[in-house]
Every structure is written in structure tokens, then in C-alpha cells.
mmCIF file of the N, C-alpha and C atoms, coordinates in Angstrom:
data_MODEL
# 
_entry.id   MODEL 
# 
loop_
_atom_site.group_PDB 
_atom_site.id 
_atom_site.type_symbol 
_atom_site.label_atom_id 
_atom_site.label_alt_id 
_atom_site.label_comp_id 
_atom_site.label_asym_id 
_atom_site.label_entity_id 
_atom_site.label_seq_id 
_atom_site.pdbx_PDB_ins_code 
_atom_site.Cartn_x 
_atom_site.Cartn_y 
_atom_site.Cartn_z 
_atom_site.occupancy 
_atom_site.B_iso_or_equiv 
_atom_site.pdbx_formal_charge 
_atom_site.auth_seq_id 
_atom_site.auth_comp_id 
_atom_site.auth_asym_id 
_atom_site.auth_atom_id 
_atom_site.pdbx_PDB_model_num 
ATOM 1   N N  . UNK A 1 1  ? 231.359 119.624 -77.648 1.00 0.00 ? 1  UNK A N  1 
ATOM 2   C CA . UNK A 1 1  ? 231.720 119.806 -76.255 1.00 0.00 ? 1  UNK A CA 1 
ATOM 3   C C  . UNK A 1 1  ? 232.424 118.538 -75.778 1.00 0.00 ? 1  UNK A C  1 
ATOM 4   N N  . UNK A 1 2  ? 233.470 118.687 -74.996 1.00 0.00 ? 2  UNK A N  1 
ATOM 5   C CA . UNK A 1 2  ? 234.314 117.473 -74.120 1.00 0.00 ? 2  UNK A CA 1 
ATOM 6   C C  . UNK A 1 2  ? 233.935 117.212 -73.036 1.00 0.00 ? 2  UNK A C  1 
ATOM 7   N N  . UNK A 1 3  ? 234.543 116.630 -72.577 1.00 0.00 ? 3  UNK A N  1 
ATOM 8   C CA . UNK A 1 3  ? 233.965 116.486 -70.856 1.00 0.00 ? 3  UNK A CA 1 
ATOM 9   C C  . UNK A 1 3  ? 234.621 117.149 -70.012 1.00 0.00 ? 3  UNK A C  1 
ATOM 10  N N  . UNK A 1 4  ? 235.830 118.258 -70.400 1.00 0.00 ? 4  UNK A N  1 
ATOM 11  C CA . UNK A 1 4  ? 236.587 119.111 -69.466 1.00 0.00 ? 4  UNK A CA 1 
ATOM 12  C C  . UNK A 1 4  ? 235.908 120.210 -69.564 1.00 0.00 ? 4  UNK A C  1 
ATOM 13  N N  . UNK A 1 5  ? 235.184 120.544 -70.828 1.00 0.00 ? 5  UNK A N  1 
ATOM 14  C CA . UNK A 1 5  ? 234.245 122.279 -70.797 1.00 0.00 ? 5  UNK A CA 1 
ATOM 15  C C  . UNK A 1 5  ? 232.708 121.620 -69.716 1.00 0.00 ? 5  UNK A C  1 
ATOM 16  N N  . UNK A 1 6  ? 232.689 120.274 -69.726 1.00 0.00 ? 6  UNK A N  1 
ATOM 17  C CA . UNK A 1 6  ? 230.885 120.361 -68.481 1.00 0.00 ? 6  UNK A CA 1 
ATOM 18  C C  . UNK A 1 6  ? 231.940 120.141 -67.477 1.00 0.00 ? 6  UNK A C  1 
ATOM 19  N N  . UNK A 1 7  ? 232.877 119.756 -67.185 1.00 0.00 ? 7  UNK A N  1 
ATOM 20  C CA . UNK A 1 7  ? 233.337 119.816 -65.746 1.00 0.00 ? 7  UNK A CA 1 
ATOM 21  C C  . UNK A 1 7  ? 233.227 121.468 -65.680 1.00 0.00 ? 7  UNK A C  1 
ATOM 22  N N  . UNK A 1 8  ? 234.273 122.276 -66.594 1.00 0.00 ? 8  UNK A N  1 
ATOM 23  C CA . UNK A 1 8  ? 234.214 123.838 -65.941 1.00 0.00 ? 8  UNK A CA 1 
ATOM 24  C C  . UNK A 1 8  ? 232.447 124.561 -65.881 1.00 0.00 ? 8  UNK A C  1 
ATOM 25  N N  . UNK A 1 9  ? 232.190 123.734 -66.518 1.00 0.00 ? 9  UNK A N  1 
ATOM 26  C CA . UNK A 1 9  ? 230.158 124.258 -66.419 1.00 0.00 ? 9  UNK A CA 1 
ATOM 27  C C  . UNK A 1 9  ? 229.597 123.217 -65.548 1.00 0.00 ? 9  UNK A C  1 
ATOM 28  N N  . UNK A 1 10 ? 230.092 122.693 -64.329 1.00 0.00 ? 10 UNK A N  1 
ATOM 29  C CA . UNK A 1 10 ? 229.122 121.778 -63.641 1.00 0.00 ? 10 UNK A CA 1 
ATOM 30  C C  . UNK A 1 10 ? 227.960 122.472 -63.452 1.00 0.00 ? 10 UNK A C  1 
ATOM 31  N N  . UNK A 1 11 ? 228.042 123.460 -62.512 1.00 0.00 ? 11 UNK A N  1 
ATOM 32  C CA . UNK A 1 11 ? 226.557 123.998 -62.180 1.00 0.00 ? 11 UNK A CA 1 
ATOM 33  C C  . UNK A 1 11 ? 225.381 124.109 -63.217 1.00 0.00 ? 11 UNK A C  1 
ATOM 34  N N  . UNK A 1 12 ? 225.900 124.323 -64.489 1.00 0.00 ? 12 UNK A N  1 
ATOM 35  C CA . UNK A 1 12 ? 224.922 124.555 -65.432 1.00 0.00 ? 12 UNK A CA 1 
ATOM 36  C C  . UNK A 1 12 ? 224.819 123.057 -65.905 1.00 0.00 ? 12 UNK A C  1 
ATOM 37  N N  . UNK A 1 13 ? 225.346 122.346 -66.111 1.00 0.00 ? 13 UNK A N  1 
ATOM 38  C CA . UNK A 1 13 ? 225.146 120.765 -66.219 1.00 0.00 ? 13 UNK A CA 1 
ATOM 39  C C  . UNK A 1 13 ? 224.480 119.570 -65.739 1.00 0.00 ? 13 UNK A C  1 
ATOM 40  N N  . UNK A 1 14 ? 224.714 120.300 -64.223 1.00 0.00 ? 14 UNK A N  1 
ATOM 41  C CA . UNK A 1 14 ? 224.017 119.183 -63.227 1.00 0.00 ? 14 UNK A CA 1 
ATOM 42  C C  . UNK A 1 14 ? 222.846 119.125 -63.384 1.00 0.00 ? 14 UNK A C  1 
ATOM 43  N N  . UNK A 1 15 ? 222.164 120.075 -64.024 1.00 0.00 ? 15 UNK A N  1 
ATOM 44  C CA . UNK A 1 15 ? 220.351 120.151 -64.449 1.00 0.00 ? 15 UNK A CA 1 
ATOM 45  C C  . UNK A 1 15 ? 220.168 119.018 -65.526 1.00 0.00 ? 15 UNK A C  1 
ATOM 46  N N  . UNK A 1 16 ? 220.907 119.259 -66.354 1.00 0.00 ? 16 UNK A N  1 
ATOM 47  C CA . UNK A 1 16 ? 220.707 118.081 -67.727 1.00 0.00 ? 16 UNK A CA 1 
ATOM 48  C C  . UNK A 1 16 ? 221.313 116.959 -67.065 1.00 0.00 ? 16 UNK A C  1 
ATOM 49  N N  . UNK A 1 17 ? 222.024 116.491 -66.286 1.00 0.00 ? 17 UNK A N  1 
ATOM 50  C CA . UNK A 1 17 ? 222.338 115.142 -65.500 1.00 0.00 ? 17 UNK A CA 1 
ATOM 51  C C  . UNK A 1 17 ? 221.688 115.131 -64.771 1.00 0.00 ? 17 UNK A C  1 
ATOM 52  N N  . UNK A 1 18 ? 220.759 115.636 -63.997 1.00 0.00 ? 18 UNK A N  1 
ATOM 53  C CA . UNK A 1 18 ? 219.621 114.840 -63.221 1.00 0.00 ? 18 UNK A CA 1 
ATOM 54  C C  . UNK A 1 18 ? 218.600 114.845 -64.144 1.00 0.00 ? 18 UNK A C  1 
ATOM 55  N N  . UNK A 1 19 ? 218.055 115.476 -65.252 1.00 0.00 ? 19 UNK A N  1 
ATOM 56  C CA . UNK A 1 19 ? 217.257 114.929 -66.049 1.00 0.00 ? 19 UNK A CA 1 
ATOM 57  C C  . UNK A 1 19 ? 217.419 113.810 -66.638 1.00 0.00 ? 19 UNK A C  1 
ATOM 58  N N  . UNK A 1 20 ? 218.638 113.119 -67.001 1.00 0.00 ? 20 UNK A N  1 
ATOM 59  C CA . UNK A 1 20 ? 219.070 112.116 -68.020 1.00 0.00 ? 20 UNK A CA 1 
ATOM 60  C C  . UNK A 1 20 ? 219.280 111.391 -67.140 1.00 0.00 ? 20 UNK A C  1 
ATOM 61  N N  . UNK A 1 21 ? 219.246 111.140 -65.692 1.00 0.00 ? 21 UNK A N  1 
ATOM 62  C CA . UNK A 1 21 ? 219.536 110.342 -64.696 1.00 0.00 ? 21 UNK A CA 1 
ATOM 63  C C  . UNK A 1 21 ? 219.344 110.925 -62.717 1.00 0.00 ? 21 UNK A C  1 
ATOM 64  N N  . UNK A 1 22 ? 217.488 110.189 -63.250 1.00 0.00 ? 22 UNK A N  1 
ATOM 65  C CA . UNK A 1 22 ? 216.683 110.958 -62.099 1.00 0.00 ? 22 UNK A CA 1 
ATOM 66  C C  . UNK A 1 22 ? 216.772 110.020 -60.997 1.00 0.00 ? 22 UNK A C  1 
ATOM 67  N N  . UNK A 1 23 ? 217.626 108.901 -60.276 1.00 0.00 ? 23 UNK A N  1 
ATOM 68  C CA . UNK A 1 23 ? 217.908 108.095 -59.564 1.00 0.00 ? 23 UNK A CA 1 
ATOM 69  C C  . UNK A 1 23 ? 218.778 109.399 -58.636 1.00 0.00 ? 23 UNK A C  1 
ATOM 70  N N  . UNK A 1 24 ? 220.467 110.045 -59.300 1.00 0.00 ? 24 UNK A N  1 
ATOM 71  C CA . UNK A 1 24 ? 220.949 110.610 -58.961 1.00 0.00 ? 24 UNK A CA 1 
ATOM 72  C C  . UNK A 1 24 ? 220.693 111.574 -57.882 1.00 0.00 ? 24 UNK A C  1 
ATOM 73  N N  . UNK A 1 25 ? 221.151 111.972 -56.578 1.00 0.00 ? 25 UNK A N  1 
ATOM 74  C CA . UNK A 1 25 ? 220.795 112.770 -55.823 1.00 0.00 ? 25 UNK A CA 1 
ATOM 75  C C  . UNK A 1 25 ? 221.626 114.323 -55.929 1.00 0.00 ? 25 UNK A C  1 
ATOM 76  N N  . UNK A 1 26 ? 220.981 115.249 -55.549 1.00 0.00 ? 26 UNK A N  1 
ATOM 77  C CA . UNK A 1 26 ? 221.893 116.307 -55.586 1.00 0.00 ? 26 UNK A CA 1 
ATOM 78  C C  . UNK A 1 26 ? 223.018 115.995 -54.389 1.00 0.00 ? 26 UNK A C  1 
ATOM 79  N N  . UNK A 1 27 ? 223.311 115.496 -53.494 1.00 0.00 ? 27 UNK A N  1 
ATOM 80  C CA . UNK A 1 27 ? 224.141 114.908 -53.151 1.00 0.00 ? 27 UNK A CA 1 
ATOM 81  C C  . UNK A 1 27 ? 225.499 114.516 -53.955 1.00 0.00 ? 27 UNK A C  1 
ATOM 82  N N  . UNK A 1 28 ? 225.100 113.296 -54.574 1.00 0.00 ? 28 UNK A N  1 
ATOM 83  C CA . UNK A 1 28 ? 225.442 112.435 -55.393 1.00 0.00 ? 28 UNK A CA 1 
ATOM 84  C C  . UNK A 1 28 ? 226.285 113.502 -56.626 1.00 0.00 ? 28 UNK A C  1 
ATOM 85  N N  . UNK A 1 29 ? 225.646 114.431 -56.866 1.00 0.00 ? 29 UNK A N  1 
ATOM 86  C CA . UNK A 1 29 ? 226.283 115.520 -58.128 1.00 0.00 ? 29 UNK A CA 1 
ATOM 87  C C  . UNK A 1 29 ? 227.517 116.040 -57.617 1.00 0.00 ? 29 UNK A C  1 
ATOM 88  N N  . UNK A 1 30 ? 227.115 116.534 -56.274 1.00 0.00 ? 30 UNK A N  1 
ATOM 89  C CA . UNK A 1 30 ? 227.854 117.856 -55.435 1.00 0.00 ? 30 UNK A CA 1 
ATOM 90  C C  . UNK A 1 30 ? 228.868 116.512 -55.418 1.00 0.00 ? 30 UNK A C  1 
ATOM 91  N N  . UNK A 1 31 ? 229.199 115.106 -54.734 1.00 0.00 ? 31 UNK A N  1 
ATOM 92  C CA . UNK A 1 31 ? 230.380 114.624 -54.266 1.00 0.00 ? 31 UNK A CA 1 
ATOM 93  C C  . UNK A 1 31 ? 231.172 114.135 -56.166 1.00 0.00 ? 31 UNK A C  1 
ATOM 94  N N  . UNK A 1 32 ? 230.325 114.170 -56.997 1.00 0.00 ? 32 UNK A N  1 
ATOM 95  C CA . UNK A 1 32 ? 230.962 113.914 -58.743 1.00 0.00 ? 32 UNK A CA 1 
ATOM 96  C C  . UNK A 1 32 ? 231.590 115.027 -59.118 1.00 0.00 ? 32 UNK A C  1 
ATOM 97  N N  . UNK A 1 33 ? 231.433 116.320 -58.532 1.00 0.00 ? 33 UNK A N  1 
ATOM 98  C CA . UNK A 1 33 ? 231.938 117.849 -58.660 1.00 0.00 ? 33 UNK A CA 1 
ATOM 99  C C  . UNK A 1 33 ? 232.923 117.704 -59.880 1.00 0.00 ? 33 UNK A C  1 
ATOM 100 N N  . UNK A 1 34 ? 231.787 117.300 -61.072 1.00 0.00 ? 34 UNK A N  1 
ATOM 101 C CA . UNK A 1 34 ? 232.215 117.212 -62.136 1.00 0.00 ? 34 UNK A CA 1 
ATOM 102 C C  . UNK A 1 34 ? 233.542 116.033 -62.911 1.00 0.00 ? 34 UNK A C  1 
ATOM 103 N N  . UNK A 1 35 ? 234.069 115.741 -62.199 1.00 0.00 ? 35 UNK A N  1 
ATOM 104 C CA . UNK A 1 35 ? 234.429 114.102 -62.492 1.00 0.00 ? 35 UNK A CA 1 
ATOM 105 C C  . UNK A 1 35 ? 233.823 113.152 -63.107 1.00 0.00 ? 35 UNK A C  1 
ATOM 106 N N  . UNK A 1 36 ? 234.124 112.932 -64.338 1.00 0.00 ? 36 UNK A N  1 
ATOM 107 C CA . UNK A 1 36 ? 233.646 111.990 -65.008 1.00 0.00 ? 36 UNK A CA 1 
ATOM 108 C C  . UNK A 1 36 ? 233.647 110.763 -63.968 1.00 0.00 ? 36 UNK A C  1 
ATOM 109 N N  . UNK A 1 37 ? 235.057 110.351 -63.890 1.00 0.00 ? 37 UNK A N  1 
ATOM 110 C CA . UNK A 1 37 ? 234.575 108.435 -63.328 1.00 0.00 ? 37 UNK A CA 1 
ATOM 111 C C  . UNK A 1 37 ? 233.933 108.751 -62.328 1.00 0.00 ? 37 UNK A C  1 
ATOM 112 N N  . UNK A 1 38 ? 233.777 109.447 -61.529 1.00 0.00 ? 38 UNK A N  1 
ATOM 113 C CA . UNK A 1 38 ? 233.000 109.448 -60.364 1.00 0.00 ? 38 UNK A CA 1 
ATOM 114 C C  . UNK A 1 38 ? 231.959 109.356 -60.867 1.00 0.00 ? 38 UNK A C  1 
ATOM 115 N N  . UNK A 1 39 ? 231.745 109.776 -61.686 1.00 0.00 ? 39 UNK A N  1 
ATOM 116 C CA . UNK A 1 39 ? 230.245 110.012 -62.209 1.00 0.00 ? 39 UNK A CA 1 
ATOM 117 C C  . UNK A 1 39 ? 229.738 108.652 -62.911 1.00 0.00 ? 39 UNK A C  1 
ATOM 118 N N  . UNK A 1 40 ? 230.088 108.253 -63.667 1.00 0.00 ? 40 UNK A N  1 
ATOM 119 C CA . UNK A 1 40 ? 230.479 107.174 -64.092 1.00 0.00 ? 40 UNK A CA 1 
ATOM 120 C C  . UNK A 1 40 ? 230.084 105.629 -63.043 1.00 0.00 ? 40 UNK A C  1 
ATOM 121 N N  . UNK A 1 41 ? 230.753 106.055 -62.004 1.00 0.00 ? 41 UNK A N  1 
ATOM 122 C CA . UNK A 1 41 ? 230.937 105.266 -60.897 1.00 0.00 ? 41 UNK A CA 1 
ATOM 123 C C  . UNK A 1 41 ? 229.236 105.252 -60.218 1.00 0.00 ? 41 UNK A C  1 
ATOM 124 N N  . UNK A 1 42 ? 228.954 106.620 -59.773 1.00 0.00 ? 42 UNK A N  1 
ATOM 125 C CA . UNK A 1 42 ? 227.534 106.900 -59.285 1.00 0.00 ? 42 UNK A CA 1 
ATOM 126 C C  . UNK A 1 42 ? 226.296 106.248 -60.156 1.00 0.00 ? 42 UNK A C  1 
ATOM 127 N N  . UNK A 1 43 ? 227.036 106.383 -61.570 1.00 0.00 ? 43 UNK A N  1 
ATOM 128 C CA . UNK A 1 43 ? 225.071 105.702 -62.382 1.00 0.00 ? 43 UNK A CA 1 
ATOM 129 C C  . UNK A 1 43 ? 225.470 104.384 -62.615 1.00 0.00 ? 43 UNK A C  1 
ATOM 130 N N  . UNK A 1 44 ? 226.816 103.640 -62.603 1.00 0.00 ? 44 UNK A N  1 
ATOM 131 C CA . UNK A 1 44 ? 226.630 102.313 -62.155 1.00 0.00 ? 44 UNK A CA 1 
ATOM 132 C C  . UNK A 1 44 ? 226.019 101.930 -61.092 1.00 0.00 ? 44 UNK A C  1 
ATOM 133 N N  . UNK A 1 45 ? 226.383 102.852 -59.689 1.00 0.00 ? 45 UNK A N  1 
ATOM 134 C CA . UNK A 1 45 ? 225.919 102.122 -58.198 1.00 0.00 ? 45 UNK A CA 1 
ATOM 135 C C  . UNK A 1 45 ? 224.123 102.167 -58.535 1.00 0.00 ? 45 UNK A C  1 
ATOM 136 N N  . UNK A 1 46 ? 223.800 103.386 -59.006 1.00 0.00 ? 46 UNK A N  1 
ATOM 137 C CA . UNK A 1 46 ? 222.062 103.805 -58.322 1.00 0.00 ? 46 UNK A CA 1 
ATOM 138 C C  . UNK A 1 46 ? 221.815 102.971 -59.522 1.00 0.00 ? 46 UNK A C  1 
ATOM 139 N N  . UNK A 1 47 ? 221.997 102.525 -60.792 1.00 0.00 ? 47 UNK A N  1 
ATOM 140 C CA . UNK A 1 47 ? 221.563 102.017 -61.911 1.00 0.00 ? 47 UNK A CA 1 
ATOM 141 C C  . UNK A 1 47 ? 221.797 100.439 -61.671 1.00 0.00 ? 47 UNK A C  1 
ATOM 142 N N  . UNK A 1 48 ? 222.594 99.419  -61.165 1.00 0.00 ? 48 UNK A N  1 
ATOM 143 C CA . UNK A 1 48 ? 222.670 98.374  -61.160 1.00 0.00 ? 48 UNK A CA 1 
ATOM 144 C C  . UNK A 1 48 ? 223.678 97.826  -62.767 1.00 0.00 ? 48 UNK A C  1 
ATOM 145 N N  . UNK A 1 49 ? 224.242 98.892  -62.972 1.00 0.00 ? 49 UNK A N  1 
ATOM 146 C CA . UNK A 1 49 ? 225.044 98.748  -64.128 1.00 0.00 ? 49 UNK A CA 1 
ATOM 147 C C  . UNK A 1 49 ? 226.808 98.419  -64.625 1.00 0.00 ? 49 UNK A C  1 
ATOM 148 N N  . UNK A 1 50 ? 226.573 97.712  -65.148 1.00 0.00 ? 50 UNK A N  1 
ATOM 149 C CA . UNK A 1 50 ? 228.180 97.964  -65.669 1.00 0.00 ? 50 UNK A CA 1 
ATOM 150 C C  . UNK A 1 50 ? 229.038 99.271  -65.749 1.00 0.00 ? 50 UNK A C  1 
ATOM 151 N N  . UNK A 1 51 ? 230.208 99.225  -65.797 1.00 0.00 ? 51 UNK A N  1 
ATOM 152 C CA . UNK A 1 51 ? 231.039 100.147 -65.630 1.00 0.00 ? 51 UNK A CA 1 
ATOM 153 C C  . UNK A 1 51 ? 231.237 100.176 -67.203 1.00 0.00 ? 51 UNK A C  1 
ATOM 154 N N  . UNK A 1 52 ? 231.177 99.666  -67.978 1.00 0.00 ? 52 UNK A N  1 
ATOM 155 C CA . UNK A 1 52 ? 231.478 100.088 -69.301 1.00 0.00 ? 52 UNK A CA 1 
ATOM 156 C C  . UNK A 1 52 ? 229.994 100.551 -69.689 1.00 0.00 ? 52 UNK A C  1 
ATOM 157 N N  . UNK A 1 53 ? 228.863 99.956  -69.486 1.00 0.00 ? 53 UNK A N  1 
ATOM 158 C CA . UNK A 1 53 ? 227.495 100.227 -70.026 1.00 0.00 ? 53 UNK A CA 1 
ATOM 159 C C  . UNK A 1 53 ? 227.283 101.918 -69.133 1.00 0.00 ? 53 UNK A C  1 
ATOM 160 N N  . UNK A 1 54 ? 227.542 102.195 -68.430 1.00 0.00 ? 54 UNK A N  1 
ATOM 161 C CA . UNK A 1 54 ? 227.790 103.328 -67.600 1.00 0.00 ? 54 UNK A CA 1 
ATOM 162 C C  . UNK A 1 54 ? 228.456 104.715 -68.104 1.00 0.00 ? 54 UNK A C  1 
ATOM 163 N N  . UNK A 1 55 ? 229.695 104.072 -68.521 1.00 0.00 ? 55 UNK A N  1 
ATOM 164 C CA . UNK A 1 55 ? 230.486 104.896 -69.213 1.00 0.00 ? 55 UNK A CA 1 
ATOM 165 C C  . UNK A 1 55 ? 230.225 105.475 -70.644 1.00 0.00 ? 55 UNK A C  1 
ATOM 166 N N  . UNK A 1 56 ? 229.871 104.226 -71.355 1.00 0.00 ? 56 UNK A N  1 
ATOM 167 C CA . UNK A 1 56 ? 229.282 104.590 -72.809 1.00 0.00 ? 56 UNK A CA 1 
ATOM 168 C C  . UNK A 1 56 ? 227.881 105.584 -72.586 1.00 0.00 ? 56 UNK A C  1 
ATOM 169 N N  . UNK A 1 57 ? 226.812 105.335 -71.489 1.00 0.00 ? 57 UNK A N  1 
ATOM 170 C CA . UNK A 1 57 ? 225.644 105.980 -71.162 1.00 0.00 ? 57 UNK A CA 1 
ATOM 171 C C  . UNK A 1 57 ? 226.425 108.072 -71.465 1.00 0.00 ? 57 UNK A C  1 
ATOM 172 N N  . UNK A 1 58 ? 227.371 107.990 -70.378 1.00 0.00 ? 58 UNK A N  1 
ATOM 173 C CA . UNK A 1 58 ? 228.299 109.006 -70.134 1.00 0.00 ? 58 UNK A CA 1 
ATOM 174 C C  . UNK A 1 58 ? 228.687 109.692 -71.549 1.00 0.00 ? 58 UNK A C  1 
ATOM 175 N N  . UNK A 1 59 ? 229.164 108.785 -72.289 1.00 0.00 ? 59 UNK A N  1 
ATOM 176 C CA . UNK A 1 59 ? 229.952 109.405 -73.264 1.00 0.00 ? 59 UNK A CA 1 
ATOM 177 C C  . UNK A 1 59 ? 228.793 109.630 -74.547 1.00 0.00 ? 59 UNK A C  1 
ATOM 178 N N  . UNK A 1 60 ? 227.385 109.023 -74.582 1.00 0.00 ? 60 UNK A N  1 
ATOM 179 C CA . UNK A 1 60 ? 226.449 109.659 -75.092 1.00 0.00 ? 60 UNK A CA 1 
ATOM 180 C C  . UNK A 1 60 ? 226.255 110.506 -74.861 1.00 0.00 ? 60 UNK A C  1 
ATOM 181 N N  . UNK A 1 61 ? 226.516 111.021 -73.243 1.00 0.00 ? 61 UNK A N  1 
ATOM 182 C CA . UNK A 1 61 ? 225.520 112.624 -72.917 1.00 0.00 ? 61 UNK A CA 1 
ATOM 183 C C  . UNK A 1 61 ? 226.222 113.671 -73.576 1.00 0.00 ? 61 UNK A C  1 
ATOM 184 N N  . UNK A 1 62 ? 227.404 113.514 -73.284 1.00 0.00 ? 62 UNK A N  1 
ATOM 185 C CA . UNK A 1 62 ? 228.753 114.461 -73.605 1.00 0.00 ? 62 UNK A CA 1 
ATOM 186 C C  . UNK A 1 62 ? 228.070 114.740 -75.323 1.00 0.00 ? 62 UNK A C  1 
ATOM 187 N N  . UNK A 1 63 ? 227.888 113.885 -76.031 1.00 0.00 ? 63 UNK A N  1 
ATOM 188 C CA . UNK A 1 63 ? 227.984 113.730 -77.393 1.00 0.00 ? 63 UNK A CA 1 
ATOM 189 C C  . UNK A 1 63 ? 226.607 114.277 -77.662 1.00 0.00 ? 63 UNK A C  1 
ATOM 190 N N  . UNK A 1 64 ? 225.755 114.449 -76.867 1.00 0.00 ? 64 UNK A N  1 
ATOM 191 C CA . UNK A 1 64 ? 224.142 115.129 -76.722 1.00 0.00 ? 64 UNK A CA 1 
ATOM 192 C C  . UNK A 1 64 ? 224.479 116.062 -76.216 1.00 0.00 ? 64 UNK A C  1 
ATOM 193 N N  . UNK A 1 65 ? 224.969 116.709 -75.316 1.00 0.00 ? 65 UNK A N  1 
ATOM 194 C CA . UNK A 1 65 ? 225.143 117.778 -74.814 1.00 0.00 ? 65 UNK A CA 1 
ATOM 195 C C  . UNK A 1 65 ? 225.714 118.630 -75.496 1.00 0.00 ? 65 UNK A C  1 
ATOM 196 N N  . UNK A 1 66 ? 226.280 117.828 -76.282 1.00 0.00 ? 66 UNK A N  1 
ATOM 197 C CA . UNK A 1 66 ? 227.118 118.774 -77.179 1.00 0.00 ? 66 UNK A CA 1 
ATOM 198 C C  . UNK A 1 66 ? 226.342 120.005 -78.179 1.00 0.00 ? 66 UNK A C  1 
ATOM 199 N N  . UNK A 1 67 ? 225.533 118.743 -78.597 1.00 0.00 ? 67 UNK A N  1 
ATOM 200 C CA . UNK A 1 67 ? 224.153 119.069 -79.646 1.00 0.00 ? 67 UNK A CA 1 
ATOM 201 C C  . UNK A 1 67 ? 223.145 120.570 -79.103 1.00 0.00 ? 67 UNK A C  1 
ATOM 202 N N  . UNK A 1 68 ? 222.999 119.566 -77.639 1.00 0.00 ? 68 UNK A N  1 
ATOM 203 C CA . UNK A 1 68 ? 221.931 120.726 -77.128 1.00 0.00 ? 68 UNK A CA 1 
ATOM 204 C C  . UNK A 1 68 ? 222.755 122.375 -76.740 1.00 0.00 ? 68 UNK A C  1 
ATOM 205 N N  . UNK A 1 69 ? 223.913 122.181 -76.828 1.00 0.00 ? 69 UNK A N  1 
ATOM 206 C CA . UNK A 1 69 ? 224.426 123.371 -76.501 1.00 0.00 ? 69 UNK A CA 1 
ATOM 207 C C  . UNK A 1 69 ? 224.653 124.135 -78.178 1.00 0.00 ? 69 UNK A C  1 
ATOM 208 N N  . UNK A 1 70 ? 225.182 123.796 -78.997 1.00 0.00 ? 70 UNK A N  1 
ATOM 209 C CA . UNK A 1 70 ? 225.197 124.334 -80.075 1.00 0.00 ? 70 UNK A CA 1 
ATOM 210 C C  . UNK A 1 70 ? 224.115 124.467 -80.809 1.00 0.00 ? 70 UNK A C  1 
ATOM 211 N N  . UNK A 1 71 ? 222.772 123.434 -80.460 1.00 0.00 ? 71 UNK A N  1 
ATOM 212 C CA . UNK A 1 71 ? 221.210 124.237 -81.026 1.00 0.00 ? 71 UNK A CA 1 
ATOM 213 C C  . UNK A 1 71 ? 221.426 125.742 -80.308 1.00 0.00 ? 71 UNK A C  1 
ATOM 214 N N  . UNK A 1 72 ? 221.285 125.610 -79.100 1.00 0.00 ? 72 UNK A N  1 
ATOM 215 C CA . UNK A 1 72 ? 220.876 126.658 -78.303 1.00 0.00 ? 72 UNK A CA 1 
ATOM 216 C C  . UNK A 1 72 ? 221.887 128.334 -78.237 1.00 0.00 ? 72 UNK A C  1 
ATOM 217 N N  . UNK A 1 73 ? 223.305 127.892 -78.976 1.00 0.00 ? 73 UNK A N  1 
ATOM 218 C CA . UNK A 1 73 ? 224.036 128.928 -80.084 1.00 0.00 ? 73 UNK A CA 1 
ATOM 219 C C  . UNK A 1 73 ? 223.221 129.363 -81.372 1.00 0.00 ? 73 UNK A C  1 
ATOM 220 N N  . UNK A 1 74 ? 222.697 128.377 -82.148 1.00 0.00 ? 74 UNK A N  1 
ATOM 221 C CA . UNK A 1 74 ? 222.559 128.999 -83.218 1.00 0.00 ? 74 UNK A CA 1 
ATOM 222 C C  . UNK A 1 74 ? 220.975 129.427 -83.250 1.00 0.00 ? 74 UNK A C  1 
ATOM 223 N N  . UNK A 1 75 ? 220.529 129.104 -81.843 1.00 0.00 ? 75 UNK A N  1 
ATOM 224 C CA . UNK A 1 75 ? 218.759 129.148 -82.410 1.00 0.00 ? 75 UNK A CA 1 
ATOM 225 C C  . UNK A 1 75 ? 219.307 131.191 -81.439 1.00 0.00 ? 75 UNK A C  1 
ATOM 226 N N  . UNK A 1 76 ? 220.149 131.164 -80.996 1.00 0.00 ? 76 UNK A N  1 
ATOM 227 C CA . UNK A 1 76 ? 220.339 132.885 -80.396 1.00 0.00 ? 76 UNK A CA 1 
ATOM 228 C C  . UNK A 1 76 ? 221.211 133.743 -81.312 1.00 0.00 ? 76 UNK A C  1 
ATOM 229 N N  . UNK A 1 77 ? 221.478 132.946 -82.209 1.00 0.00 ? 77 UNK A N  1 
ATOM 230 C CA . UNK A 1 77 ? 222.623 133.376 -83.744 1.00 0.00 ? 77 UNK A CA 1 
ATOM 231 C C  . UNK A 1 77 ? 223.941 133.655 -82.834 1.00 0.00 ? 77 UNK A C  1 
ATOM 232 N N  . UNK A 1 78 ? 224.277 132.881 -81.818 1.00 0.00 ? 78 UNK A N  1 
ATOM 233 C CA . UNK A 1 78 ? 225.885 133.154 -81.470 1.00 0.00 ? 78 UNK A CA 1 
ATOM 234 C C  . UNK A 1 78 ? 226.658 132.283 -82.344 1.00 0.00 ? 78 UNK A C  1 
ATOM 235 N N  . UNK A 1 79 ? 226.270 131.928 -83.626 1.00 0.00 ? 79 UNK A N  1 
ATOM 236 C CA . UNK A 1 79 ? 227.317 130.638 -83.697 1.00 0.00 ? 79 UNK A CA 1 
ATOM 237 C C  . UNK A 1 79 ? 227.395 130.736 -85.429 1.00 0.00 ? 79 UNK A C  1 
# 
């Protein structure tokens, strides 16, 4: 998965991004409306973090998300 297929799946996403980052407000999701740097931008502010340590955080989920979406293909045999 990229980060342009969870932008077109925000709604189904924003659940696994407030789990992986419970600072975040539903607020905070609704104004990222799927935008990476925004997003990006948001778990630097509530995290006290770098913008690169932020980003890499980011580009783990993508790279986990990826995972958890293709378990959840093959454990239903779509895949």
C-alpha cells in the first residue's frame, strides 16, 4: 500500500492512526483529510518531534499498513 490508496481510504484509516498515535484528536484527522505532510506536521506538533523523525514514524505506518491490509486479504482468501 502507498500513501495515495490511505488517502482514498481515510475513513477506514483514521482508526489505525489514532491507534498508532493516541495524542491525535479526531479533529486533528478531519483537518489532515488524508495528507500526508499535514499529517506529518500534526505528530511532530502533539509529539514534540522532528520533522524527519515524524516522517520516517509516517512512512513506517504506510509500510505496516501495508502488512495489516494484505494479512487481512489473505486470512479472507481475497488474495
Amino acid at each position: 500500500m502507498n500513501w495515495d490508496q490511505i488517502e482514498g481510504k481515510w475513513k477506514q484509516a483514521k482508526g489505525s492512526i489514532r491507534e498508532r498515535w493516541g495524542k491525535l484528536t479526531d479533529d486533528d484527522l478531519d483537518q489532515v483529510a488524508g495528507k500526508k505532510e499535514q499529517l506529518v506536521g500534526r505528530i511532530q506538533e502533539r509529539y514534540g518531534i522532528a520533522q524527519e523523525a515524524a516522517a520516517k514514524e509516517v512512512d513506517d505506518f504506510v509500510k505496516s499498513y501495508q502488512f495489516e491490509a494484505e494479512g487481512k486479504g489473505r486470512a479472507a482468501g481475497h488474495l
